[in-house]
N, C-alpha and C positions, 0 to 999 in steps of 0.2 A: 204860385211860389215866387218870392221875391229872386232875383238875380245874384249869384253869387258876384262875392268881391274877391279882386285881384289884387294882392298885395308883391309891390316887386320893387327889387331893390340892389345892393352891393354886398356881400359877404364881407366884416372887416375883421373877422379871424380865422383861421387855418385847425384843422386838427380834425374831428370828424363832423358830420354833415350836419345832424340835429341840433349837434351844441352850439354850431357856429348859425344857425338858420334863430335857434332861439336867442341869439344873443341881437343878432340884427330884427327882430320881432319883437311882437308882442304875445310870443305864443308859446305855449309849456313845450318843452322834447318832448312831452308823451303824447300831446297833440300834433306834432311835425312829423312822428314816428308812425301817428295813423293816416296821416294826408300824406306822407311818402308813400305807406301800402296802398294808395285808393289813386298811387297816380298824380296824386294832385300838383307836384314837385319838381318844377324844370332847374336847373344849372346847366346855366351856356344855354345851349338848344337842344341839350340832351334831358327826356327824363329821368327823374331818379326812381331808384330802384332800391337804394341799402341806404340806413339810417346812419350806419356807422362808415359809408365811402367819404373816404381821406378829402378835404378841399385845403386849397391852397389861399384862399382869404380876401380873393379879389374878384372872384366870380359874379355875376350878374346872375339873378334868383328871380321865380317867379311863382306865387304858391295863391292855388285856385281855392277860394275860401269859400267853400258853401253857407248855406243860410243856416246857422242852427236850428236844430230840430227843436222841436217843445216838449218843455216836461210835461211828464204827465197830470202834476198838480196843477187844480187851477190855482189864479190869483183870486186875492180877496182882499177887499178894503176893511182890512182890521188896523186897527193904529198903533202904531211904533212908537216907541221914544227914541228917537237917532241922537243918535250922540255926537256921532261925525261921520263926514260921508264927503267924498269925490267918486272921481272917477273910474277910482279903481278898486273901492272899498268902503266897506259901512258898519259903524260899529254901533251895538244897539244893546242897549238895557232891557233885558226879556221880564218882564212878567213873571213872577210863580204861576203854575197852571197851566203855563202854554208849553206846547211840545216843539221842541227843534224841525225835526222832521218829519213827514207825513209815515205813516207805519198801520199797518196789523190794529183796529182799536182807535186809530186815528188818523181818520184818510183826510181828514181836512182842518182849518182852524189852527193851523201850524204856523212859526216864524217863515216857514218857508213860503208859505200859501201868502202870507203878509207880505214877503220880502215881491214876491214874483209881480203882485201887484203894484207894489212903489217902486219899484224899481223897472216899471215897463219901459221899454225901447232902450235901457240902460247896459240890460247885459248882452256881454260879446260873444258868450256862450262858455261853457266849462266842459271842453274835448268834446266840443262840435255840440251841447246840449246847454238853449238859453235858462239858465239855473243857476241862481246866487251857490256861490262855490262855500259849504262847510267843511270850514277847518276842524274845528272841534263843537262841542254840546255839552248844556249843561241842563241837567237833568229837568222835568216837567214842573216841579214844584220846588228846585231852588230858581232865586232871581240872579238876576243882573248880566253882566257884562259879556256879549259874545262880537269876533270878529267877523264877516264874511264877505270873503271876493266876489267882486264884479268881472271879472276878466281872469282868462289861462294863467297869464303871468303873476298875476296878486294873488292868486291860485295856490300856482307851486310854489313862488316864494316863502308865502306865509305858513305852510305846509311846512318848508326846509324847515325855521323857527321853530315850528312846534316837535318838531325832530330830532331837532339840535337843544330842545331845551332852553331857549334863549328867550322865550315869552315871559315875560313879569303877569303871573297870575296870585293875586291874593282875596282870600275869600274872608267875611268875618263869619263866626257862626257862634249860636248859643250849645251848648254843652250843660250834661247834668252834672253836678258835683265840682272841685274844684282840682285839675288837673297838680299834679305832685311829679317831678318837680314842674313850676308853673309855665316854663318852658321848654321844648325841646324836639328830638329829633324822632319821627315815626317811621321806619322802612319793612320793608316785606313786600314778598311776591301775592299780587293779588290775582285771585282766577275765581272762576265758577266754585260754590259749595259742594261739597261733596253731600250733604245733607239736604240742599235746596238748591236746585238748578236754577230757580230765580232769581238766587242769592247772591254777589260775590265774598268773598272772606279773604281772610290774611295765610296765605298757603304755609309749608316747612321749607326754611329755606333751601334742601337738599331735594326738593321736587324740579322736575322741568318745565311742569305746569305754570300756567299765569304769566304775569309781567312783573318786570321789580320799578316799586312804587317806592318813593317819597314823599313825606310832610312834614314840613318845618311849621311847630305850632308854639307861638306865643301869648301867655295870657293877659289880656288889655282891661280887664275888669273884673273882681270876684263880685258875684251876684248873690243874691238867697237862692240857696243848694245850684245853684249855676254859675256857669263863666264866659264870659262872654271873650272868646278866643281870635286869632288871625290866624289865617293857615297859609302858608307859601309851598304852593305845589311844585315840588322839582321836575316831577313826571306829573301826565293828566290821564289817570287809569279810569276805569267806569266806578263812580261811587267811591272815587279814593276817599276824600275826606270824612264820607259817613260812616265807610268801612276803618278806614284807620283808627278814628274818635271812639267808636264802638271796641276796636279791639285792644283799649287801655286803661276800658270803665268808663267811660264818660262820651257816650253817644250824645248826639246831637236832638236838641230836643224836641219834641215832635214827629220824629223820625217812627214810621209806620214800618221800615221793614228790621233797621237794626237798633235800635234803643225800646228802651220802655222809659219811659218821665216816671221823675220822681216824684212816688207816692202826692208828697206835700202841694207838688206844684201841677197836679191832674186838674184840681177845680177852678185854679189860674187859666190853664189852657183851655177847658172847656167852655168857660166867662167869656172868654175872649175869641174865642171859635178859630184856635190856634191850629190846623189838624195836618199843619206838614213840617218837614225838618228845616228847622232853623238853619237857614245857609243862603248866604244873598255873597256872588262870583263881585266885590267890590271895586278890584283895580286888575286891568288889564293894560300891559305896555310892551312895544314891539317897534323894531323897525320897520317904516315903510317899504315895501316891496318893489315898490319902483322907486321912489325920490330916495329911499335911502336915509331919511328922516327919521328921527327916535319921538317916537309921540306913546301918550301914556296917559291914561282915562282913569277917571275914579267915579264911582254911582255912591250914593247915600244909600242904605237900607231901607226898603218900603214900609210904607205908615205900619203894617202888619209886623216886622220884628221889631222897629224900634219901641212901638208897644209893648211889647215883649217883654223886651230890655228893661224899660222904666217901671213896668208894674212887677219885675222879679229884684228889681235897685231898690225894693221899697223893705 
């Protein structure tokens, strides 16, 4: 086992221990909150003992940093499209097909299985475990744009963002029929079906059940019997977008668990061996987690829906 590392240093804020340990770090509170339980955590030449004991902001720290343990997943030389990438994050355009994380059905072949391997000796570990840190996931068979930390810090930061709502996520998607009006707002609590546990759907807004979901959807193209829509997600719920589109008439096309395609356009998709929902995650934009930086990504649609597009323009 390699040698743990010592990180030690000056405290330059006052107030309580973990806040003030992560601000002179590089490391999440919820990780200084578990290396204070294991001991790991001097101030002065006392150890700590309480996450939340009061410091005065001049203290001399010293915190025993074990070697991250290994995820369970192995790595795998499957290939990425990186879009951008230091040291503390990597943003990468996923594939339709490929699964975020390893699961039940699919223990391997995952972005994570991908990420573990390119990114060997890079990560600092995510609450003591070397593991590209996901923030969010975008479903197996839509594409495009996901963020994920290399480090605690890039971790919880990008984590606040997507908590606070302050990630710029927009998706383009094809859609049956042509939304009326061609713009506008979609809200409702999403949660499990009550008819299919597999399912999510758009809940009654007087339930306690689910999360309250937002979509802001604009139409950029009427198609033959489709539309070729932008969705600006204000919340990121599980299947917001297929679920919302679906629940105003006009699912998204392709879509095997909430749409059915329009009659007309079946022998389109089958021609063209079209067999998942129309939805590629386009532009993703967020402040850096450590610089502080406003950066802001965009992917083109894969050769499979811009096909799509063109042969339903016709």
């Amino acid at each position: 086992m390699a040698d743990a590392d010592i990180i030690t240093g000056k405290l330059t804020s006052s107030g309580r221990l973990d806040k003030a340990l992560a601000e002179a770090t590089e490391l999440s509170r919820e990780r200084i909150k578990g290396l204070i339980a294991e001991g790991a955590v001097t101030v002065g030449k006392t150890v700590a003992r309480s996450a939340s004991a009061k410091v005065q902001g001049e203290e001399r720290f010293a915190i025993v940093l074990p070697p991250p343990e290994p995820l369970a997943a192995k790595p795998q030389d499957i290939p990425l499209d990186v879009v951008f990438e230091d040291a503390h994050l990597v943003v990468v355009n996923k594939p339709a097909g490929m699964v975020v994380h390893p699961a039940a059905g699919n223990p391997d072949g995952t972005l994570v299985n991908a990420l573990l391997h390119h990114c060997a000796g890079q990560l600092s570990g995510i609450n003591g475990v070397a593991r590209p840190g996901i923030v969010h996931r975008i479903d197996k068979d839509t594409s495009g744009l996901l963020v994920v930390a290399k480090s605690d810090a890039a971790h919880e930061g990008l984590a606040r963002q997507f908590a606070d709502h302050s990630i710029t996520r927009r998706y383009l998607a094809v859609c049956a029929g042509h939304p009326n009006p061609p713009a506008g707002t979609i809200a409702g609590r999403l949660g499990r079906s009550d008819r299919d546990r597999k399912k999510m759907a758009v809940l009654p807004d007087d339930t306690a059940r689910g999360k309250h979901a937002v979509t802001h959807y604009e139409t950029l193209r009427a198609l033959t019997h489709a539309s070729l829509i932008e969705c600006r997600l204000e919340t990121g719920r599980t299947h917001q977008v297929r679920v919302h589109c679906a629940s105003i008439g006009h699912a998204l096309l392709g879509d095997p668990v909430y749409g059915r395609t329009p009659k007309a356009l079946r022998p389109l998709l089958e021609e063209l061996g079209f067999a998942r929902q129309a939805l590629h995650a386009a532009r993703l934009g967020f402040r850096h987690p450590i610089s502080g930086e406003s950066l802001d990504f965009y992917a083109e649609p894969p050769f499979d829906m811009r096909e799509l597009i063109d042969q339903t323009a016709r």
